[in-house]
N, C-alpha and C positions, 0 to 999 in steps of 0.2 A: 798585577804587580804594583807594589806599593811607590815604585821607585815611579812609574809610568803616571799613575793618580798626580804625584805631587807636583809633576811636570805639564801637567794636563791641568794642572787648578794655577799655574804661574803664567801659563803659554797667553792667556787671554790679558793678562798683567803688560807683555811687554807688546803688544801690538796694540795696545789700546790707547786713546789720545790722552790719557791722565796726564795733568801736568808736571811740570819735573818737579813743583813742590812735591806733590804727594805722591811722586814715585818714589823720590827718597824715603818719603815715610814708609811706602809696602818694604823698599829691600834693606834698612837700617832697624835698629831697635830702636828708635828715640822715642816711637810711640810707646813702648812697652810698659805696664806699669811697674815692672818690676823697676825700672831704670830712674821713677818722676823724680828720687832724691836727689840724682847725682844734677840735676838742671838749679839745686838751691845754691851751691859754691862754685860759678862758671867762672876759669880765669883767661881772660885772655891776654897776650902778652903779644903786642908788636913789635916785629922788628924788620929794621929799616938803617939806612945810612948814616941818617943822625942821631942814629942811636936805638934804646930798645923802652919799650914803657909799658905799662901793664895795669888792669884791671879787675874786680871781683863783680859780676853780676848775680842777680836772682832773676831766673826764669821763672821758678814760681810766685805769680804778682798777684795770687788771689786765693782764696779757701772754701770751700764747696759747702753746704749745710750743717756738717756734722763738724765743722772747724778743721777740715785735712786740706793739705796744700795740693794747687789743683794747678798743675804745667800750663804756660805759655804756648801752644802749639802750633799759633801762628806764626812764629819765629822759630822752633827747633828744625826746619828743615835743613837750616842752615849750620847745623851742627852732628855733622852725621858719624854715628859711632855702632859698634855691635858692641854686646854684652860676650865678655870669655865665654868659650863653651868650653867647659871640663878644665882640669890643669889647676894652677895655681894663678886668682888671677893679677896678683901684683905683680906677676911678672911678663914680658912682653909677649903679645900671643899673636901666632897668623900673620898677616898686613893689616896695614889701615890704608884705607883710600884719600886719607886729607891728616894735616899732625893736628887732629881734636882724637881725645885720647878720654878714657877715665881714668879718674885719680880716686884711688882711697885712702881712709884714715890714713893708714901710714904714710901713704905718699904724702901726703898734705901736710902734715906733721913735720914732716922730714923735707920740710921745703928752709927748717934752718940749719940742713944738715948741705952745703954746696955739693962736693961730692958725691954725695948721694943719688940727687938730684941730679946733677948732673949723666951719671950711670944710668940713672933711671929713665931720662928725656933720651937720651945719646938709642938706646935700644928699641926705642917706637922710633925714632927718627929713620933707623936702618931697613925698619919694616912698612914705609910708608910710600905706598905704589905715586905719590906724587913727587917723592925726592928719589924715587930711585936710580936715577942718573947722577946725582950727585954725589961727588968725591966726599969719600970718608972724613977728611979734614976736615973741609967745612962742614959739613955735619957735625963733626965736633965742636966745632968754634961756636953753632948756633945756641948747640944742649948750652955752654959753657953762658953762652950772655945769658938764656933764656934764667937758667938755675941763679945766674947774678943778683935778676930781677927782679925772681922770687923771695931771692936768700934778702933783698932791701925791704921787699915791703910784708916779710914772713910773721913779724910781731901783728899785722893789720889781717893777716891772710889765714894765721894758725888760730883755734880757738880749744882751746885745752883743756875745757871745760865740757865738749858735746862730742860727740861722735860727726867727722865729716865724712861725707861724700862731695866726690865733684866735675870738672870738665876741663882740660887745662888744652887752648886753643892758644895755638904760636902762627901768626898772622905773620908769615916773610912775602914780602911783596913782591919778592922777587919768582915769586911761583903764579904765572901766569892765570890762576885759578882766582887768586884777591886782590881788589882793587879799591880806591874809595872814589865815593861819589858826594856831590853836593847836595842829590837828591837822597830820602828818605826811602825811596824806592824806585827803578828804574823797571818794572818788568823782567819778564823769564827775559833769560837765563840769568839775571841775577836774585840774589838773597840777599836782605839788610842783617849782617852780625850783630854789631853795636856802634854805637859813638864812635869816632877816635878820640882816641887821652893827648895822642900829638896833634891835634887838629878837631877843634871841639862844633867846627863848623862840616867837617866831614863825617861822611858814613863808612864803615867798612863792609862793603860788599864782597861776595859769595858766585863764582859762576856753577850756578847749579848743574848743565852738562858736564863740567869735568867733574863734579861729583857722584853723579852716576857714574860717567865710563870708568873713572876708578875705584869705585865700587864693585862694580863686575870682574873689573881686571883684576883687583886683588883676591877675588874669590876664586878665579880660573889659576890664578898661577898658584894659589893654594893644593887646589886639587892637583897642578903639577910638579908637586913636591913627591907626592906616590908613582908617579908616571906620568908620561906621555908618548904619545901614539902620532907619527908622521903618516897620511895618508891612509887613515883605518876604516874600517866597518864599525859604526855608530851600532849600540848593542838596540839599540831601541828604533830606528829608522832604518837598521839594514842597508842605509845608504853610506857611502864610499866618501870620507870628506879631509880637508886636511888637518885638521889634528882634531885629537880623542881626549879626554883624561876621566882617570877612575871616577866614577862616582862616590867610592869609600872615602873623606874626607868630614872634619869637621865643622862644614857647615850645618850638617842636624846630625847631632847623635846616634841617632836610629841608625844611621851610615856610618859609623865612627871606623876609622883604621886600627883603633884598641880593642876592636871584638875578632876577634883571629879564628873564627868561623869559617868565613867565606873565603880564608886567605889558603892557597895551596901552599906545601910544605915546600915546594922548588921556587917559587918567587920570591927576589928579593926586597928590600924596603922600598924601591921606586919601580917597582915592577906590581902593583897594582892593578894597572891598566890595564892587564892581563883578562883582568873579571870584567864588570860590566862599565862600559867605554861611553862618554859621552859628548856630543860635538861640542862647540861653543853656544849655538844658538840654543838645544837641549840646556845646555849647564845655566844659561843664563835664565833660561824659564823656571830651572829646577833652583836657583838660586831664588826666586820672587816667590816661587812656590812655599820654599822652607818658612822662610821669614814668616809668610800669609797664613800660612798654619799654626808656625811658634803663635802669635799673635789668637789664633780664635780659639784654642785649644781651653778647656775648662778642667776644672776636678767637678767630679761628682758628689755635694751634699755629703755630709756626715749623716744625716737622719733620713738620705736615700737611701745609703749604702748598708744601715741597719738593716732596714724594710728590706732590702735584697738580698742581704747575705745572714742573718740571723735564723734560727732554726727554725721552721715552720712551724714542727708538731709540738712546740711545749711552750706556750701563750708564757707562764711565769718566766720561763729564761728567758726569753726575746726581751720580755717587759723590763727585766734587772740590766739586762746588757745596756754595756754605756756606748756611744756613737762613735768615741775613739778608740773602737776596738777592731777595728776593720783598717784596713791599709788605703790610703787613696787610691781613687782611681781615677783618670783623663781620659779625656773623651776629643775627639777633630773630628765637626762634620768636613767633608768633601764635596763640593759640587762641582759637578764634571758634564760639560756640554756632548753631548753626542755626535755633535756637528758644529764644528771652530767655523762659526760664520756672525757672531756678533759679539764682539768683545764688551762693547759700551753696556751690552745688557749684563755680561757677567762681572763687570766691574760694580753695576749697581745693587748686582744680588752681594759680594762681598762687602760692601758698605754696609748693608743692612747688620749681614754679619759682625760686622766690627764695631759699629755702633752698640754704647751701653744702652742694657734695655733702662728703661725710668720704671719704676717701682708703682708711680703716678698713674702711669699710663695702660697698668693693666686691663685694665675694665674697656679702653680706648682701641685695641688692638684689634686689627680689622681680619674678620672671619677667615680668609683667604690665606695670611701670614702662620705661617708652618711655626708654631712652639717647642722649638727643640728641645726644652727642660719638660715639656708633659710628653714629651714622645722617646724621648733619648735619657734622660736626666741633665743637660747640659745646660749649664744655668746662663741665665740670661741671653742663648743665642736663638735670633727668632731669623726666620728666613722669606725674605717676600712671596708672592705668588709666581711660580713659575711652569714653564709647558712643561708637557710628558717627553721633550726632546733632552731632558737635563735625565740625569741621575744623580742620587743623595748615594752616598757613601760616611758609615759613622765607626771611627776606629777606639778602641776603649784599649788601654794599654794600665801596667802599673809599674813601681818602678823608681827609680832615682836615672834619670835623664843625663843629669851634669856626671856622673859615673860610667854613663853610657850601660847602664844596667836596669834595661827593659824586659819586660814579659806583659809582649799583646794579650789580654781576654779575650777581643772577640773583633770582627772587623764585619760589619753587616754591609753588603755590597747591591748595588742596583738596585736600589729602591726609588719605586717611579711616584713622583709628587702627589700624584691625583690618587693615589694610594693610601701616602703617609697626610693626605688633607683628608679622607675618609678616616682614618683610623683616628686624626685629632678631634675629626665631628662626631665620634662615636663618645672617645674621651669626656668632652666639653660636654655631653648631654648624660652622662654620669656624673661626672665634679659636676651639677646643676643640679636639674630639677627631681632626677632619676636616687640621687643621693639624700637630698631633703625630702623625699616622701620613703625611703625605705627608715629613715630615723626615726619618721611620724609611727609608721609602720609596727616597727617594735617598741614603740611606745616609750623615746628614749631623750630630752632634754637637747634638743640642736646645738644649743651655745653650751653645752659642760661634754658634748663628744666630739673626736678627732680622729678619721681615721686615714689614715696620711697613706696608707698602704696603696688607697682607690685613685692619690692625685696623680702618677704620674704611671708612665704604661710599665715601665721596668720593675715596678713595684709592684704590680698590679698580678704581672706575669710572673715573677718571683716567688709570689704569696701563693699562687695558685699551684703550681709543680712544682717548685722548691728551689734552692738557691742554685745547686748544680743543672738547672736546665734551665738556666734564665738565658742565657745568652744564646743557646740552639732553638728558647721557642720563641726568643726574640725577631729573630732570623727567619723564623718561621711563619710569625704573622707580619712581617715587612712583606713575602714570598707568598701570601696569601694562603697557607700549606692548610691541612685541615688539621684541628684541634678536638681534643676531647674534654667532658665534664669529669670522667673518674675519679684521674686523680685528685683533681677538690676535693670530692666528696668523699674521698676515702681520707684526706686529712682532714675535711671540716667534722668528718661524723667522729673521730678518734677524739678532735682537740673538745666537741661537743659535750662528750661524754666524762673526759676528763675535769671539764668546768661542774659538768654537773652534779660529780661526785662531792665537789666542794662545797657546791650550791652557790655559783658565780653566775646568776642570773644577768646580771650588767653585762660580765664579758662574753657569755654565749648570744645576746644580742647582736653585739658588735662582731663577731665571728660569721653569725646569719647575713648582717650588712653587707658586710664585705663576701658573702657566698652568692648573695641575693645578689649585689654588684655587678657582678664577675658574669653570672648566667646572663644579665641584660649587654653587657659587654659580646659573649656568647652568642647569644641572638642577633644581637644585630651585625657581627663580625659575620655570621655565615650568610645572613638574608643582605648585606650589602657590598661586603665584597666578594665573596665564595657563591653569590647568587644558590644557594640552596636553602631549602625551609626544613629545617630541621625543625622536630616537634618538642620544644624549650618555650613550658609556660612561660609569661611575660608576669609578670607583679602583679600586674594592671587584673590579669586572670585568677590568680588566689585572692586578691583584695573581695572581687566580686563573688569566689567559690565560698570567703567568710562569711559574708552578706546573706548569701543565701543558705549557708546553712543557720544563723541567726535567723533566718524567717522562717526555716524550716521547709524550703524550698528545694532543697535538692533534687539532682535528676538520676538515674541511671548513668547519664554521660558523667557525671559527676565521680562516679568510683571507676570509670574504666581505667584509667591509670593504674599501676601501683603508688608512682608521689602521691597523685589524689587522693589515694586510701589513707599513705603515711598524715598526709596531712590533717586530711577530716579526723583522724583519728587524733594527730596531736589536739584539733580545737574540742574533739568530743572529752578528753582526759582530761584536760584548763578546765573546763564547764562542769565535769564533774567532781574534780579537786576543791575547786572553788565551793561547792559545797560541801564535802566534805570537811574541808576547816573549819565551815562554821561550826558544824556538831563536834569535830575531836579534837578541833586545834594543832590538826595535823595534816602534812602534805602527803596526800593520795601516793604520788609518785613515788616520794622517797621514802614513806611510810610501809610500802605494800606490794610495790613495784620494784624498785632498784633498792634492794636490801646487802647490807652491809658493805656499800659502795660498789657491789659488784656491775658494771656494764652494760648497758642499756643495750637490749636487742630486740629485734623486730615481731621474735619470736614472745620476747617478756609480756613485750607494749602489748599483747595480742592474748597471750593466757591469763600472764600474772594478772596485767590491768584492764583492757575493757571487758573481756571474759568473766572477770567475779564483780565488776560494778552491779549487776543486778542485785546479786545476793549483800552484797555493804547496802546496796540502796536499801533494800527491805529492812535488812538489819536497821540504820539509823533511820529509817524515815525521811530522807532527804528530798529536798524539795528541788526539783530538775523542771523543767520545761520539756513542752511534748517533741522540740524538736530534736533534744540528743537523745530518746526513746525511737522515734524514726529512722535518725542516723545510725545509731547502734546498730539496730536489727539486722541493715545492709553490712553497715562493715564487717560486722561479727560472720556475713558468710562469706563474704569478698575475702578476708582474711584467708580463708578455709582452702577457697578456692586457687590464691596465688601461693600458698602451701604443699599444694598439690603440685602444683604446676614447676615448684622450684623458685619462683620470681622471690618469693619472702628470703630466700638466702642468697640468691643470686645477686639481688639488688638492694643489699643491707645495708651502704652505706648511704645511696640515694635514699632509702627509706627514713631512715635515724635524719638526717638532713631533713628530709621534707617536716618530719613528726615534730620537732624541735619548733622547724617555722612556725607548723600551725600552732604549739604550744603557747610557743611565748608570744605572737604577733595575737591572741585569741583578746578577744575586749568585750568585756561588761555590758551589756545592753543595759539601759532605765530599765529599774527596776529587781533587775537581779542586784544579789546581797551584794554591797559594799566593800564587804570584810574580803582579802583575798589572804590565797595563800604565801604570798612573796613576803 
């Protein structure tokens, strides 16, 4: 249950010794980047017996390399706010735990409108779990000075020329939560806000405990606006406690009470509670939960999203489609302990999480730390080393959020670390060494090719089955399930044949990369986590089958395969093409063999083409070496013999795959003629 996850990723949040700075930061937005503009126009305004006074701060005191303004966030704990969820948000939403508020354009604008302003302060005042004992009057009387002292210094405050964002913090001293000090800082449980304007030798300070408690507390009496439950059964503990409330509220949308699903047709508007009920101490985890998730959640790459969801089988569409053609998609990892007995550790694996990765620091990343954008696509979140007592949980949704209009893709569950650290080792030694020798391979320029398909697993796995099975065979190798080559090979040998009708020698390389890829991916998937030896040549094994059919060394063991045949057949057709050109100036294959663009079959390779090379050879006189007369002789009855047998039609796409490899990966020895036919 997704509701249970999110409660199970908060739970270690509030038992854990974080201090109350950075607790505020887990269960507020000030971290969020969506939020860093509103910290450039902070207004605080004092007020106090002798009167009211006010000021304009910028938290952002710095600009990061690329010239973007970069928060203060050693200070924002002291300024705790949420970002609206859904609704309109200039208008007052929810509670607020403390009167810091955001202000937009308009508000800010309309700070030379009194009235206004005044409406507008008067309605977060009413929602504010720190004034909520306090008589409506004076709450009006505060909105009225607060808006006074705005509406004075509105010419200094407004700029009419940019678009603002801001923070409008009313400092009444009379709310035992602010106080000032002499000192610059005093320790937990206080927070330094700013200067005073009344007292420029004073500090205004922040008691951070009553910032959490009403924090929570506004979030609990949120939820019991739908319900609440005296003495209920907790949906999720089965235990018996004294009050309940829905979980259906807007703290994360996923949950929203706007989706009228889950709602039965006999409850009314605060009869929620009905559905699934949660304690206090549940609602309070489930609340550090949301926040921690809002916070790690990413979209997935526009030039991932292609690679996954673009057609497989027609290289030219894939190649024209643009990257904004595909809808976003988000992604939340989950890490969920299997046993709540170390908080401090899971509070360090979140860190990791929450930390931006540095760009710098690629190459620096230490073997052990989980890559969740090569394993997931999820950019930039990397996971430290953890035991097999965790599980990763990755939810991929799409959607408009602040609409509360979701549709999950896929939610991959229990995936055990020591697992997804085998699948990154598999990953890592493809994107490396296993990638720059299959480019050498087909004889392809390393620095003018890209194939982006191979960097990350969702793409990888995407390419391979097709867009509609990405996410069940995602699922599938997290789960260890077993896998097949087929379907590859039934769309490599299609997209192959179709290149070859063009005579897209470039691209049916890069199609073979990424086949040849995939099978080492293949291999080492089954011999390292499936523990089984499936018979999947390695690279490393056709490199050498080249070799030796250039020395003219082949064996017997050599044609037992059918690939092997496809293969030696594709290098014996290159070696004899190649001279062929020189006499006609013309390509063997597409001259004699695949005529009039028709389809390249196993049966063709085998009459049309190595079948009548004797008789062209005698014809032109062609000058061949003795070892594609050697090799011939076998294939020509290997052929005959897997003919008989069924294998030549049964295994036509593994074939065309293989023949293609030895084609085009086939290389010149000294001495043979220079001129080819490419």
């Amino acid at each position: 249950m997704l509701l249970d996850a999110i409660i199970r990723v908060g739970r270690p949040i509030v038992h854990s010794s974080l201090s109350n700075e950075k607790r505020i930061k887990y269960l507020t937005d000030i971290e969020n980047d969506t939020c860093k503009n509103f910290f450039e126009n902070v207004f605080i305004v004092e007020v106090s017996e002798m009167g009211e006074t006010s000021q304009m701060i910028n938290l952002q005191d710095h600009s990061d390399n690329n010239g973007n303004p970069v928060v203060n966030h050693d200070r924002t704990s002291a300024f705790p706010f949420f970002m609206p969820s859904g609704g309109n948000p200039l208008n007052a939403q929810g509670l607020y735990p403390a009167p810091c508020y955001l202000m937009y354009d308009r508000h800010i604008k309309e700070f030379s409108d009194k009235e206004k302003t005044t409406s507008m302060i008067l309605a977060r005042l009413k929602r504010t779990i720190s004034l909520k004992n306090w008589e409506d009057q004076l709450l009006e009387e505060i909105a009225e000075k607060v808006s006074e002292e705005l509406f004075s210094k509105s010419n200094h405050y407004i700029n009419s020329d940019d678009k603002q964002l801001g923070v409008l913090y009313i400092i009444d001293y009379r709310l035992s939560m602010f106080d000032v000090s002499n000192h610059h800082s005093l320790g937990e449980p206080w927070l330094f806000i700013n200067k005073s304007v009344a007292d420029n030798n004073q500090s205004i300070i922040v008691n951070s405990e009553e910032i959490i408690e009403h924090t929570i507390e506004s979030r609990f009496q949120e939820a019991q606006e739908l319900g609440v439950a005296e003495n209920s059964v907790s949906t999720l503990s089965n235990q018996k406690v004294e009050k309940t409330v829905s979980a259906y509220n807007k703290t994360w949308l996923w949950l929203s009470p706007t989706w009228e699903s889950p709602r039965s047709i006999y409850w009314k508007d605060d009869e929620w509670v009905k559905g699934i009920r949660l304690s206090r101490d549940e609602y309070e985890s489930y609340v550090y939960g949301t926040q921690f998730i809002k916070r790690i959640q990413t979209n997935l790459s526009s030039a991932l999203l292609k690679e996954m969801f673009a057609p497989i089988t027609n290289a030219e569409a894939k190649r024209h489609m643009k990257t904004t053609s595909f809808d976003s998609i988000y992604a939340i990892p989950f890490v969920l302990p299997l046993l709540e007995k170390d908080s401090q550790q899971q509070i360090e694996i979140y860190d990791k999480l929450l930390r931006p990765r540095d760009p710098q620091e690629k190459e620096k990343k230490p073997g052990s730390d989980l890559q969740l954008e090569m394993l997931g696509g999820l950019r930039g979140r990397i996971l430290p080393k953890m035991s097999d007592e965790h599980r990763l949980m990755i939810l991929y949704y799409s959607g408009d959020l602040g609409k509360g209009n979701v549709h999950i893709r896929s939610v991959i569950e229990d995936v055990i670390p020591s697992i997804a650290t085998k699948l990154q080792k598999i990953m890592k030694g493809l994107q490396g060494t296993e990638k720059k020798l299959l480019i050498q391979d087909f004889q392809l320029p390393e620095n003018k090719i890209e194939i982006r398909r191979m960097d990350y697993l969702p793409s990888l796995i995407s390419n391979a089955y097709g867009p509609g099975y990405v996410w069940q065979k995602m699922n599938d190798v997290f789960h260890r399930k077993t896998l097949t080559l087929r379907p590859l090979q039934k769309v490599i040998a299609y997209k192959l044949n179709e290149l070859a009708n063009k005579g897209n020698l470039w691209q049916m390389k890069e199609e073979l990369i990424f086949y040849h890829g995939f099978r080492y991916f293949y291999r080492r998937y089954n011999s390292e986590l499936l523990k089984i030896e499936k018979e999947v040549d390695s690279m490393e094994s056709w490199r050498n089958m080249l070799e030796r059919y250039q020395e003219g060394a082949l064996t017997d063991e050599d044609f037992k395969e059918t690939s092997h045949v496809a293969f030696i057949s594709g290098l014996a057709l290159r070696q004899f093409s190649n001279s062929y050109y020189q006499k006609t100036g013309k390509n063997y294959v597409e001259h004699r063999v695949m005529k009039f663009g028709s389809k390249l079959t196993p049966e063709m390779i085998w009459k049309q083409g190595l079948l009548r090379t004797e008789e062209v050879y005698r014809q032109w006189d062609l000058g061949l070496a003795n070892n594609y007369h050697k090799a011939l002789q076998v294939l020509l009855i290997r052929l005959l013999e897997l003919d008989k047998s069924g294998k030549l039609r049964k295994e036509k796409d593994a074939f065309i795959t293989a023949f293609w490899s030895g084609y085009l990966m086939y290389e010149k020895k000294k001495g043979e003629d220079e001129n080819d036919s490419e």
